[in-house]
N, C-alpha and C positions, 0 to 999 in steps of 0.2 A: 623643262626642268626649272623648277623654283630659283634653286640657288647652283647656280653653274660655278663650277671650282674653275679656278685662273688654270693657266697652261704653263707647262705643259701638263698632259690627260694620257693616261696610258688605262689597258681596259683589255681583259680576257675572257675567251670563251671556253664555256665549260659547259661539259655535256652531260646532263642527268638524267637518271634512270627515276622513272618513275612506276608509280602501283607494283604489283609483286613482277617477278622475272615471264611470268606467262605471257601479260600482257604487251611487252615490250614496247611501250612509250618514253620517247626519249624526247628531253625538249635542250634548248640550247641556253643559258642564262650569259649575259654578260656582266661580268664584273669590275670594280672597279679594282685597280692596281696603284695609281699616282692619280692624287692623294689619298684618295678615303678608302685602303685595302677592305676586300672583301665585299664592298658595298653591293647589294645588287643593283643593277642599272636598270637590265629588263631581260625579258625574255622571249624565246622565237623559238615555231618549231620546226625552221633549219637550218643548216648549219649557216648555208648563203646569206638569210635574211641575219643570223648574227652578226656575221663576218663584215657585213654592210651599215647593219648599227656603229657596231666598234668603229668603221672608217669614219664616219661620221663622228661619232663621239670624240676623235684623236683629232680631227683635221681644226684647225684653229681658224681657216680660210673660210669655210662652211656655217662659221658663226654669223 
């Protein structure tokens, strides 16, 4: 990340439907919460590989 926001990092995942309802592709997006609401961060297609960015994106140890 270019410009890393100071700590604390808070960050959610959110599940989106993609192409029409036939298809059903769903990918994972993480977003930011604290500071820059709504940002997107990235995205994964699942839930785990989200759920492990987010730990990483929150953990200030990991920097």
């Amino acid at each position: 990340m270019p410009d890393n926001p100071g700590y604390p990092r808070e960050a959610e995942v959110v599940e989106v439907k993609k192409g029409d309802s036939s298809q059903g592709v769903v990918s994972f997006e993480l977003r930011g919460v604290v500071p820059d609401a709504g940002l997107l961060l990235s995205e994964h297609p699942s839930m785990e590989e989200a759920l492990e960015a987010k730990r990483r994106y929150e953990d200030e140890s990991l920097e």
